[in-house]
N, C-alpha and C positions, 0 to 999 in steps of 0.2 A: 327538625325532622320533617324532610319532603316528603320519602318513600317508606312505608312499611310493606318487610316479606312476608308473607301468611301462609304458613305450614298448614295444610289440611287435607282432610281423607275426600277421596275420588268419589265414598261412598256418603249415604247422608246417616245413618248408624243407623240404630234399634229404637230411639226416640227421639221424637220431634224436636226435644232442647235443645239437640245440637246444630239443627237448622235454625232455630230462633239463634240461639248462640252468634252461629257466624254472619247472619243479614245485623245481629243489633251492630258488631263487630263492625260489619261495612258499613253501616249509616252513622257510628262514632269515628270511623277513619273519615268518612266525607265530609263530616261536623267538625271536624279538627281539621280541614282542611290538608290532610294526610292521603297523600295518593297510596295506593295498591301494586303491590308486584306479588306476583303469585301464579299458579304452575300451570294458567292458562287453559285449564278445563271450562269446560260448561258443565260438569254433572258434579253430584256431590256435594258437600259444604262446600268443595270449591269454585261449584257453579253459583252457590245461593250465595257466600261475601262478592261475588261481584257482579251479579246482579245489583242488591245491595249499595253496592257502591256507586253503580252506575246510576240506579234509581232514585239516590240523594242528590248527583250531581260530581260525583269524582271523578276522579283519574284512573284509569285500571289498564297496568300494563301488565298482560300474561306473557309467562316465557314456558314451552313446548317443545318437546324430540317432535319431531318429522314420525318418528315410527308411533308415538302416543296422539296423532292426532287424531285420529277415526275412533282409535280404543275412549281415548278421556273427550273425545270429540270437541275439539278444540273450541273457545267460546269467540264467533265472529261479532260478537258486540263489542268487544272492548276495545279501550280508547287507541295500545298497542299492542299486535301478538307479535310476540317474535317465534319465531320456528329454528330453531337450531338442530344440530346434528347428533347430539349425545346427552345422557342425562348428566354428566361431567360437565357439558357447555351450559347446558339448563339451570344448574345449581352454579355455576363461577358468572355468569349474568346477571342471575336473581339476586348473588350478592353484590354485585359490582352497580346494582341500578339500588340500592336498597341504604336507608339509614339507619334500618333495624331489623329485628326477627321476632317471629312471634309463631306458635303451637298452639291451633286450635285442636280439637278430637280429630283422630285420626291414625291409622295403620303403619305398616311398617317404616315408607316411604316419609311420613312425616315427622315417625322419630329420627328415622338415619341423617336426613336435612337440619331438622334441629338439632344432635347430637354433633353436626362436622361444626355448624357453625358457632356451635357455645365450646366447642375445642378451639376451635382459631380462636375465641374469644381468649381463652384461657393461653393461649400460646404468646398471644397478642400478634395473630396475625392483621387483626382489626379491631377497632375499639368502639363497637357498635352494640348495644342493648340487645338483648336474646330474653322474650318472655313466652311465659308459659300461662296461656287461658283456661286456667281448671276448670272448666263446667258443671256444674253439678257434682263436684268430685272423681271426674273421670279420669282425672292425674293422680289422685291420692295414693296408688300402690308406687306409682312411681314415684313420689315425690317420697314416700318411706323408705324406698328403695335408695335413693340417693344419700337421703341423711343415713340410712345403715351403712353407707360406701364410706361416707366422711367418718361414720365412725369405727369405721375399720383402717383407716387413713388411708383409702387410695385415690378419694380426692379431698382437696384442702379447703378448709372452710373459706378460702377468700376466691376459692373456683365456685365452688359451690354458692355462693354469694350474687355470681356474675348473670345466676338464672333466676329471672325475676318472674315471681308467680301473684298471681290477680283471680277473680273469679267474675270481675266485671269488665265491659269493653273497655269502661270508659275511665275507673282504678287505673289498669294497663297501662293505657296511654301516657295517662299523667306519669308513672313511673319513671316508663320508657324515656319519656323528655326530659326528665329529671336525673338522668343515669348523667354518673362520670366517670369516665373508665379510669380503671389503675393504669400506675404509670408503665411503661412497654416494660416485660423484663430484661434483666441484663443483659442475655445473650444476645437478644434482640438488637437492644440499642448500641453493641458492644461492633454487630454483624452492620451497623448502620454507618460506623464513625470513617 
């Protein structure tokens, strides 16, 4: 694992945990010698993991709409920003430069990012690790909300399986490098032959 994405809010919440949260984040991505791709803010959690990241000594390549730079004021320290045209281009980069996914606290924009890319997971568009950083419990309605979906079967316990949940940076990580994806499904490998 070269690159980890990091899903996170523009904002920094209602408690300070979740700015400790994402700098401990960035300084165990640096420690692991794990570069950064992520949504290219300066403000927010997503200003503080790369900081963070930067300030251990890593890699931090942000990826930015043109139209969100002045709003999320794009961050000029980092190693690279790219600026593209759409949040469609924003997200098919993030995952194209990326060996993994991961959700820290954060808003809408952070679950939609996490939910497309643990879909491709489940599709087997890509076979890359998708976790989830509980913080203090800030996942916990949604992580019940998920096992009540599997238990209503509309998703399958070996999808629900593919999201890997942690409450420490550095649990995560090790996870994360430890995932092996299932094999492509049929349709998949059927559409490949």
């Amino acid at each position: 694992m070269q690159r980890l994405c990091v899903f996170c809010g523009s904002n920094v919440g209602d408690d300070a945990v979740y700015v400790q949260a994402a700098r401990s984040m960035g300084k165990a991505l640096a420690a692991a010698n794990i570069g950064l791709v992520y949504g290219g803010g300066s403000v927010g959690l997503m200003g503080a993991i790369a900081d963070a990241v930067l300030e251990a000594g890593g890699q931090v390549s942000g990826v930015i709409p043109r139209a969100l730079v002045e709003r999320e004021l794009g961050h000029s320290g980092v190693t690279d920003l790219h600026i593209v045209g759409s949040m469609h281009e924003r997200k098919a980069l993030m995952a194209e430069l990326s060996d993994g996914f991961v959700a820290l606290p954060g808003g809408i924009g952070t679950l939609e990012e996490l939910f497309e890319v643990w879909s491709w997971a489940q599709l087997g568009i890509h076979r890359k690790p998708c976790g989830l950083l509980n913080v203090r419990g800030f996942y916990d309605g949604l992580i019940a909300y998920l096992d009540a979906v599997v238990a209503h079967r509309f998703i399958k316990p070996e999808h629900r399986s593919l999201l890997i949940i942690a409450h420490q940076p550095d649990d995560l990580i090790g996870q994360l490098r430890r995932y092996r994806p299932p094999d492509a499904p049929a349709w998949l490998k059927a559409g490949e032959e």
